[in-house]
C-alpha positions in Angstrom: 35.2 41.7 -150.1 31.0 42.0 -149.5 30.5 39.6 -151.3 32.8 37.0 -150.1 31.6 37.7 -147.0 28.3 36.9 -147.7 29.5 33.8 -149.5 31.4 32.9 -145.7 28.6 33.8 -144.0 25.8 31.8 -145.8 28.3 28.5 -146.3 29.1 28.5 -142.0 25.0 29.2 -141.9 24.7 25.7 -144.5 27.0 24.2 -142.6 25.2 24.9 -139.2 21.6 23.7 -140.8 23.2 20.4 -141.8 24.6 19.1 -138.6 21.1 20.2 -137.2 19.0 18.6 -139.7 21.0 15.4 -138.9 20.6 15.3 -135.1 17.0 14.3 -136.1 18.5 11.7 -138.3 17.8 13.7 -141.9 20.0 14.4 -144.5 20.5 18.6 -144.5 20.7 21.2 -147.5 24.3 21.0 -148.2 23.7 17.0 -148.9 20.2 17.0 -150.6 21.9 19.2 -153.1 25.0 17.0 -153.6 22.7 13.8 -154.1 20.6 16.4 -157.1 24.1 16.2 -159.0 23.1 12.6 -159.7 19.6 11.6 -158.2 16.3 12.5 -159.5 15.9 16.5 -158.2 12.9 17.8 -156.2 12.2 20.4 -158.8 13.4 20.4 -162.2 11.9 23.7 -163.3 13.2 25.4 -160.2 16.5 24.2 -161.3 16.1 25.3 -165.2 15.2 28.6 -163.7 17.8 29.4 -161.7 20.4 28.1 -164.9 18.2 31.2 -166.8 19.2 33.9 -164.0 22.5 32.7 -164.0 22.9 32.8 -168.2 22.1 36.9 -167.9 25.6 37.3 -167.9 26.3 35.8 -170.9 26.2 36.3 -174.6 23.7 34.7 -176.6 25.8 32.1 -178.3 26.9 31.0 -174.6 23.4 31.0 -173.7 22.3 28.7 -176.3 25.5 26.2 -175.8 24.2 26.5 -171.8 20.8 25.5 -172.9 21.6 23.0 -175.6 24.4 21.4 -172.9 21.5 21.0 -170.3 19.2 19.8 -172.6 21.2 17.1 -174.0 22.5 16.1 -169.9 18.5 15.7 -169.2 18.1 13.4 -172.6 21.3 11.3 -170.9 20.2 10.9 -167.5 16.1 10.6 -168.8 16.8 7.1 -170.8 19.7 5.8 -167.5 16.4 6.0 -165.5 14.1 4.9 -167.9 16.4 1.5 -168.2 16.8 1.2 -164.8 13.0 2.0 -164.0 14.2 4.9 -161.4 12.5 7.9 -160.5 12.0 10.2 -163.7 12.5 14.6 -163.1 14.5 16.5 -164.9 17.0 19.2 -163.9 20.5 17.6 -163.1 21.8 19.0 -166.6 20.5 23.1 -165.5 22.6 22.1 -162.2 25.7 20.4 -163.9 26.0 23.9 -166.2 25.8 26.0 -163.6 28.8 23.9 -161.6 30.5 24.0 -164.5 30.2 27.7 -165.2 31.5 28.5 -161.7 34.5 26.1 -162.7 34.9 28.2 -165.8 35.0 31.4 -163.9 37.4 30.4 -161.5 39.7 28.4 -164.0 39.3 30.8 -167.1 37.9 34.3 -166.5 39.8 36.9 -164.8 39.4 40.5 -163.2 35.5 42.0 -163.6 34.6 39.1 -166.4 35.5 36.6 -163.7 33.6 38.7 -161.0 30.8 39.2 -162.6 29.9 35.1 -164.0 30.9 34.1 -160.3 27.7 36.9 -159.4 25.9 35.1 -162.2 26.5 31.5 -160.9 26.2 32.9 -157.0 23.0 34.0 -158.0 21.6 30.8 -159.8 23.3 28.7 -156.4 21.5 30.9 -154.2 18.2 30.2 -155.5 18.6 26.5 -155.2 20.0 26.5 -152.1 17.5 29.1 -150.6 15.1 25.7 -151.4 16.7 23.4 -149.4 17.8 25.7 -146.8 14.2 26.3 -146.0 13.0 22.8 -146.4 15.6 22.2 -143.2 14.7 25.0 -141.4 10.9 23.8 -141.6 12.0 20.4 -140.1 13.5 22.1 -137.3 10.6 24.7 -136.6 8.3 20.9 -135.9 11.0 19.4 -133.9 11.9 22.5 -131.5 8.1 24.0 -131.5 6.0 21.1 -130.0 3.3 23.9 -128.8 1.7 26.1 -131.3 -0.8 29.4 -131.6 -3.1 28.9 -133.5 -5.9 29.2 -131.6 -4.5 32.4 -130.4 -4.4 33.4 -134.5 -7.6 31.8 -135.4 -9.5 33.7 -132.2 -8.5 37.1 -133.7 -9.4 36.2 -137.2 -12.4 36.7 -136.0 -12.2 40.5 -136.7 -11.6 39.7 -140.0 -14.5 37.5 -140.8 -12.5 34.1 -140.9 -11.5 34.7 -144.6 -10.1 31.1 -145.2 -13.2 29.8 -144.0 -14.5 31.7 -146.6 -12.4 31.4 -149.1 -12.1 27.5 -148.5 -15.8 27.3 -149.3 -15.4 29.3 -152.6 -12.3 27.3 -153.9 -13.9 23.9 -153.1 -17.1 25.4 -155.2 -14.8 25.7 -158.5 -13.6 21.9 -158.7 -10.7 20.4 -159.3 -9.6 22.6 -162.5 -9.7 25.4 -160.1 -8.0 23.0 -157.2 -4.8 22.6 -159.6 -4.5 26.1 -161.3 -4.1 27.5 -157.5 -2.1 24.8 -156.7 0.2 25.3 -159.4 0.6 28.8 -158.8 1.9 28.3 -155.3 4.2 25.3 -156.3 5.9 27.3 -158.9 6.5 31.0 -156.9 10.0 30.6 -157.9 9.5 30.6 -161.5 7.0 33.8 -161.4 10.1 35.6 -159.7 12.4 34.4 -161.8 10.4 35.7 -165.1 10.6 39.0 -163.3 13.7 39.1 -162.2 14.7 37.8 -165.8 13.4 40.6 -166.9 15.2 43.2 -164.5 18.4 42.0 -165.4 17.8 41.7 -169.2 20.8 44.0 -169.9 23.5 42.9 -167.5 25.0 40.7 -170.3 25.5 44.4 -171.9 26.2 46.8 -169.5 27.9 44.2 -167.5 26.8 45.2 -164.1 24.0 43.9 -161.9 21.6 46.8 -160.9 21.6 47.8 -157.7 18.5 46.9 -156.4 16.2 43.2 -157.8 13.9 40.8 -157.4 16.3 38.1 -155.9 17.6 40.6 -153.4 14.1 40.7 -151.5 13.1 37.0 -152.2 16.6 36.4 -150.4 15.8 38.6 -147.1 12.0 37.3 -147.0 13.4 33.9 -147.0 16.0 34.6 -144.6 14.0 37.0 -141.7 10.8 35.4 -142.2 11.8 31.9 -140.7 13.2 33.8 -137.7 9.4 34.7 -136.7 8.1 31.0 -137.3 10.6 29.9 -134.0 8.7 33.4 -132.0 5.6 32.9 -133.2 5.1 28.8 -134.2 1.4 28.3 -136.5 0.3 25.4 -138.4 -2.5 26.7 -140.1 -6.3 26.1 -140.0 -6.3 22.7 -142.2 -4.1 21.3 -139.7 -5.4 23.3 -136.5 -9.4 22.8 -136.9 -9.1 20.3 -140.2 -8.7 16.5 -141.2 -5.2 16.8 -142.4 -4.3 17.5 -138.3 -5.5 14.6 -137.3 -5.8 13.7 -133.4 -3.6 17.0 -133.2 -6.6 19.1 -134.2 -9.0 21.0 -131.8 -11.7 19.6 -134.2 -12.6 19.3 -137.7 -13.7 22.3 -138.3 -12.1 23.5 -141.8 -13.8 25.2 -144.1 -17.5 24.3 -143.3 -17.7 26.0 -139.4 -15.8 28.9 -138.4 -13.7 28.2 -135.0 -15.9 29.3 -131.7 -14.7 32.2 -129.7 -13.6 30.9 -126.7 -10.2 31.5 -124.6 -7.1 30.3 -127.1 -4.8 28.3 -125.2 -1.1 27.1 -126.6 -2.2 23.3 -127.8 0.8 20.5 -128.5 1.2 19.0 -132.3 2.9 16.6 -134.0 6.9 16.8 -134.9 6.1 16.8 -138.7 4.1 19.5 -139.6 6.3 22.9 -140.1 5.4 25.8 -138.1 5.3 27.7 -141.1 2.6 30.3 -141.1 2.8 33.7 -139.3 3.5 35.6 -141.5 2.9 34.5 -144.6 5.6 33.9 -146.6 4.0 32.8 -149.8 1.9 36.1 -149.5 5.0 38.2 -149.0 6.6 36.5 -151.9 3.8 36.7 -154.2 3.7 40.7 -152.6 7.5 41.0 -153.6 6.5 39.9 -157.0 3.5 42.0 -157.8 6.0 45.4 -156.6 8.6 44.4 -158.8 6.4 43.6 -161.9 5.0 47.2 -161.7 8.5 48.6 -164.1 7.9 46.3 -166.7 5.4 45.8 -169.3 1.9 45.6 -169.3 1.9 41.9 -169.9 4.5 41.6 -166.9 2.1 43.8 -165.0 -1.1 41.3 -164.9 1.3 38.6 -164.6 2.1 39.8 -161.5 -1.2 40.8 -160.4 -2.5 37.5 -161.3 0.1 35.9 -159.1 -0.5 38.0 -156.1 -4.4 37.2 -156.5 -3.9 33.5 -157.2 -1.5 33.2 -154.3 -3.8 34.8 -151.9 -6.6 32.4 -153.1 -4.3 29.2 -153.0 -3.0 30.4 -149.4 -6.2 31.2 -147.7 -8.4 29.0 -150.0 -6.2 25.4 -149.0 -6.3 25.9 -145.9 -2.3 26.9 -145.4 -2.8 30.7 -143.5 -5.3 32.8 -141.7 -6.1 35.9 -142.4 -4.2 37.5 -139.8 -1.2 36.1 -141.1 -1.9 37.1 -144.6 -1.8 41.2 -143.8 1.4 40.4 -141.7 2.8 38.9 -145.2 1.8 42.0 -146.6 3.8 44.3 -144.3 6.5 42.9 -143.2 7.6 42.6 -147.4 6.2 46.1 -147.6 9.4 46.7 -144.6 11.9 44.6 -146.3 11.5 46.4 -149.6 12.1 49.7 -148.6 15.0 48.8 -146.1 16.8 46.8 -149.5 16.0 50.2 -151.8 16.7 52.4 -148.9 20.4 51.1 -148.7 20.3 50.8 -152.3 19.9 54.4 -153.0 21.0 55.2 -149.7 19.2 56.0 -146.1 17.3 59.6 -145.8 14.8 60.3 -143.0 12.2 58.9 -145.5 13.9 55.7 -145.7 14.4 55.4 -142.2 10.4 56.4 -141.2 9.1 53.9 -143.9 10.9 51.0 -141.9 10.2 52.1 -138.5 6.4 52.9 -139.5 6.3 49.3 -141.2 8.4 47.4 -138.3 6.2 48.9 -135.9 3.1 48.1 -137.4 4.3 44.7 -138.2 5.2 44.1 -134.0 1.9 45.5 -133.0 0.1 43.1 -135.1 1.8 40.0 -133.8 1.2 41.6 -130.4 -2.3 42.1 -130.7 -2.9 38.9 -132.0 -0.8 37.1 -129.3 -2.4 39.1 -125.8 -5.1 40.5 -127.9 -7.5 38.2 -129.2 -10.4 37.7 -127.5 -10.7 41.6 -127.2 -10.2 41.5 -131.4 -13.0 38.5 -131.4 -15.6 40.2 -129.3 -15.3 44.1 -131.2 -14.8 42.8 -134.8 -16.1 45.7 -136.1 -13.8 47.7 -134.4 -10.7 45.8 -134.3 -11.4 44.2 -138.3 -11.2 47.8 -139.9 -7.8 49.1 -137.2 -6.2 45.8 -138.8 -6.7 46.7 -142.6 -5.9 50.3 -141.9 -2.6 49.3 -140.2 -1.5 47.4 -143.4 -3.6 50.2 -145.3 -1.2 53.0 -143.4 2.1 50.8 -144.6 0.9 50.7 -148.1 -0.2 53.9 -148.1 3.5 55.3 -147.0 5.1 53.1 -148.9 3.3 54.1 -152.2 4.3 58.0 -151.5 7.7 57.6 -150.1 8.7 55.3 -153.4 7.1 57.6 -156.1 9.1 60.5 -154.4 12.4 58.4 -155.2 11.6 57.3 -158.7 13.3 60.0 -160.6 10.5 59.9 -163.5 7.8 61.0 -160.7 10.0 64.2 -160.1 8.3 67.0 -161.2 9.7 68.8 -164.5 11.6 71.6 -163.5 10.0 74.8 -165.7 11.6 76.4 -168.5 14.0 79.2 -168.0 12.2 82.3 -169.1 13.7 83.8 -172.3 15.0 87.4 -171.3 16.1 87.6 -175.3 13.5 88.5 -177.7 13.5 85.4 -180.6 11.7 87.1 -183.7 12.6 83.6 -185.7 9.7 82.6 -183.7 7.0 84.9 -185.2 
C-alpha cells in the first residue's frame, strides 16, 4: 500500500510537470522519456546505471542475460544511426530491459518475487525519471523567477573570503586536464551514487529484501525538497551574476579575476533560460550524501567518496556554478535530510528529533542571514565568516555523535559477568 502510494503520488506529480513544462511550449519528463525508448538518450551511462540498481534483485545468470540483452539492443540501434547518419548515445537497450523487466514482474512473478523486481525496476525508473523531472523543474524556476538574489548571496560571501573567486583562479591555473577531470566528476554524480548504492544493496538478490535505509533514499528527498528552496530563494550563480556567460543580464564581468564590491544588494531581473538552481547546493549535498554513505564500505569505496566530495566542491565553486554561502547550506540541509530518512528508519527518539530541529534551524537562519543580513555579514567578516562555519560545524558535529550512538557496533561492550564459581581447569 506505501508503496503504491508513492507510485500515485510521484505519477499525478509527472503528470502536473508536463502540462507545465508545455505551457512554455517544451516537451515535459513524462515525454522526453517516451522519445529515450527510440531516440538518441541524454545520458547513456545514467541509463546503464540505473539498469545495474535495478539487476540487484536478480541472480547472476539473469544479470548477465540483462546485460548481454542491453548490449546487443545498443549494437542494433548503434549501426540504424550510423546508416542513417543520426545522433550516436547509447542507452535505449539499459531502458528497453528495465521496461521489460517491469512487464515480467507484472505478467510472470507473483507474491514477494513479484514485489520485490517491481522495487527493483521502481528503483532503476526512479533514477531516470528523477533526471528529467529536474531538468523541467529547472525550466520552470527561469520562467516563474524573472528576479534573482544573488547579489544579496554574493554580498555575504564576503564573510567567507569569496571562495569561488578563489577557487576559480586555482582551477583555471591547472588547465584543461584539470578543466575536464572536474567536469566529469560533476556530469557523472549519478554514477558515483550508484557505485555506492550498488554496493549497499549487494545482498538483496540473497536475502531478498531491500535494507531499510540507502543511498537512493536520500538522493530521492535532496532531489525532491531541494528544488522547493530554488522557487523561495531564486540564484543563478556567480558566472552568470558577475561573469561572461550572463551576458547583458550580469552586474559586470567580474568572475573569477575581482571579487564583487560591497555595496547594497538589490533583487536584479535575468533572462528566462538560466535555472535558478543554486541556494543550496544541490550538487554539494549530493556529493555530501555520497561521501556519508561511502563511510560502511571499504577502504577503496571510502576515498572514492572522499574524492567525490572534494572534486565536486572544486568543480562547483571552481566553474563558477555556487557561492560559498550556498555550498555550507548544501552541507546542512543533507546533513537534515539524512538523519530525518534514518531517524524514521530506525524509528524517531528525542535524538532523532533534536538532530532535525538543530539542522532545520540552522539551515533557516542561514538563508535568513544571507537574505536581511548581508551587508552586516560583508562589513564584520571576521565575525560573521567563523559563526557561518561553526553553524555547519555545530550540524556536523551533532550529527557525527548522535549517528555513532545508533550504530550498534559503537555500543560499548557490555562487561563480563563475574564468575562467582571457582574454575580450577583454568590454572
Amino acid at each position: 500500500m506505501l508503496y503504491a502510494t508513492v507510485g500515485v503520488v510521484a505519477l499525478g506529480f509527472l503528470i502536473t510537470l508536463e502540462f507545465a513544462a508545455r505551457q512554455y511550449g517544451l516537451p515535459g519528463p513524462i515525454t522526453n522519456q517516451v522519445r529515450e525508448v527510440i531516440f538518441a538518450p541524454k545520458s547513456g551511462p545514467l541509463l546503464y546505471a540505473s539498469m545495474a540498481l535495478m539487476m540487484v534483485v536478480l541472480t547472476w545468470r539473469q544479470r548477465f542475460i540483462a546485460a548481454g540483452a542491453a548490449i546487443g539492443i545498443d549494437v542494433a540501434f548503434f549501426l540504424v544511426r550510423w546508416a542513417v547518419d543520426a545522433k550516436m548515445m547509447f542507452g535505449n537497450g539499459a531502458l528497453w530491459v528495465i521496461l521489460a523487466y517491469a512487464v515480467i514482474a507484472v505478467t510472470r512473478r507473483t507474491g514477494r518475487e513479484r514485489i520485490l523486481l517491481l522495487k527493483g525496476v521502481g528503483l532503476a525508473l526512479l533514477l531516470v525519471t528523477g533526471r528529467k523531472t529536474g531538468d523541467a523543474w529547472l525550466l520552470i524556476t527561469s520562467k516563474t523567477r524573472p528576479a534573482v538574489l544573488d547579489q544579496y548571496v554574493a554580498t555575504a560571501d564576503h564573510a567567507l573570503g569569496n571562495p569561488s573567486w578563489l577557487v576559480g583562479r586555482i582551477v583555471r591555473t591547472t588547465g584543461p586536464i584539470g578543466a575536464h577531470v572536474l567536469d566529469y566528476v560533476y556530469i557523472q554524480l549519478a554514477v558515483a551514487a550508484v557505485i555506492v548504492t550498488l554496493y549497499q544493496l549487494r545482498n538483496v538478490a540473497a536475502e531478498r529484501r531491500f535494507p531499510r535505509h540507502h543511498l537512493v533514499r536520500t538522493f530521492l528527498v535532496i532531489g525532491l525538497l531541494g528544488p522547493g528552496i530554488y522557487m523561495i530563494f531564486p540564484v543563478v550563480g556567480p558566472i552568470f551574476a558577475y561573469g561572461a556567460d550572463g551576458g547583458h543580464f550580469a552586474v559586470a564581468d567580474l568572475w573569477p579575476n575581482t571579487p564583487p564590491p560591497i555595496t547594497t544588494p538589490q533583487h536584479m531581473p535575468f533572462d528566462e533560460i538560466t535555472p535558478r538552481n543554486c541556494m543550496p547546493s544541490l550538487h554539494t549535498a549530493w556529493a555530501t550524501a555520497i561521501f556519508l554513505h561511502s563511510r560502511k564500505g571499504p577502504r577503496t569505496l571510502q576515498f572514492a567518496g572522499a574524492f567525490w566530495l572534494i572534486a565536486t566542491l572544486g568543480a562547483t565553486l571552481g566553474f563558477g556554478y555556487h557561492y560559498g554561502a550556498d555550498i555550507v547550506a548544501g552541507v546542512v540541509f543533507t546533513l537534515t535530510i539524512e538523519a530525518g530518512l534514518r531517524s524514521l528508519a530506525r524509528g524517531w527518539d528525542r535524538s532523532g528529533i533534536q538532530l532535525v530541529a538543530h539542522g532545520a534551524t540552522v539551515f533557516a537562519a542561514l538563508l535568513v542571514s544571507y537574505r536581511y543580513l548581508p551587508m552586516k555579514m560583508a562589513e564584520h567578516p571576521w565575525v560573521f565568516g567563523p559563526l557561518v562555519i561553526l553553524a555547519m560545524a555545530s550540524v556536523i558535529h551533532r550529527y557525527m555523535q548522535t549517528t555513532k550512538l545508533w550504530d550498534p557496533k559503537a555500543a560499548p561492550a557490555q562487561a563480563p559477568e563475574p564468575q562467582l564459581e571457582p574454575q580450577p581447569e583454568l590454572v
